[in-house]
Each structure stands twice: as structure tokens, then as C-alpha cells.
N, C-alpha and C positions, 0 to 999 in steps of 0.2 A: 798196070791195072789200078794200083794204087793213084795213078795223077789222073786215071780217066774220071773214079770215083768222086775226087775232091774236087775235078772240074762241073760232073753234076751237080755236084750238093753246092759249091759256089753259085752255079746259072741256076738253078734252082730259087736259090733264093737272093737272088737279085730281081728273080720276077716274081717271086711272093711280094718281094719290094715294089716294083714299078706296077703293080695289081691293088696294092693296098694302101698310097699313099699319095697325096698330091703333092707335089717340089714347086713352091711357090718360092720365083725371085722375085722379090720387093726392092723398093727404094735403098735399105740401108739392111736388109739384110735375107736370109733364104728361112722359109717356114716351111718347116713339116708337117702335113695335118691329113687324119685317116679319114679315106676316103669312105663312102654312105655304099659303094658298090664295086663288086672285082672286076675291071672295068679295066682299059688300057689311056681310056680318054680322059682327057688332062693332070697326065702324069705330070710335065710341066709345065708351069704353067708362068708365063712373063709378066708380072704386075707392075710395071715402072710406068712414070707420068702416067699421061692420057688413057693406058690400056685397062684403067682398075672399073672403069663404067661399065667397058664389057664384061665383065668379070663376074657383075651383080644380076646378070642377063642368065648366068647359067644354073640350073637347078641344084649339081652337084655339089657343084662351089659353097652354093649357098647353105646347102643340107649340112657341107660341111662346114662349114664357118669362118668362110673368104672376109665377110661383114665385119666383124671379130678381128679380124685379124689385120686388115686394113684400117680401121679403127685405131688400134694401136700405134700402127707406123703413125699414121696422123699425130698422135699424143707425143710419138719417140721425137720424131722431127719438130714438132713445136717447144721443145725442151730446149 
């Protein structure tokens, strides 16, 4: 009973997790950033070369601070 209970409260909040946060892989590294709504859509999200335009196309992204956060890689990588 004991492993059934620790396996709910583990799935449990793996999806408090994949509800409340977007898992952006970037260029040189993976950003965390909380998402604007409990949402399951764009949990992760692939932001390598070419794919960062679309990225700027989505409300949530943006609500949350894709902009920001791309921005940055730009600065990391020009170092």
C-alpha cells in the first residue's frame, strides 16, 4: 500500500510539473519557465537554429518570456 501511495504522489506531481512549466531546449542549454496557464501545450518545447521564429508566433511562449530567453542565448553564444 505503502508503494502504491508514493507512486501517486510521484505522478502526481510530475504532472503539477508538465501543467505548470514549459522545458525549452535551446542552443547551448534547457530553460525552465512557468507557464501563464495549466495547460499541457507546450510543455516542450525545441528551440534550436531555425525553429526560434516560430516560437515568437505563440501567445504563451511569449506571455511567458520565450523573447527573454532567446535573447540571452544570443548574448551566451556571442561571448
Amino acid at each position: 500500500m505503502k508503494k502504491f501511495l508514493v507512486l501517486i504522489l510521484v505522478a502526481g506531481g510530475i504532472t503539477a510539473g508538465l501543467l505548470n512549466y514549459h522545458f525549452i531546449l535551446l542552443d547551448n542549454k534547457i530553460k525552465i519557465m512557468k507557464k501563464i496557464t495549466m495547460t499541457f501545450e507546450d510543455t516542450y518545447v525545441d528551440a534550436r537554429g531555425s525553429k526560434k521564429l516560430k516560437l515568437l508566433l505563440k501567445r504563451n511562449l511569449v506571455k511567458a518570456g520565450i523573447k527573454q530567453a532567446l535573447d540571452d542565448t544570443k548574448k551566451a553564444i556571442k561571448k
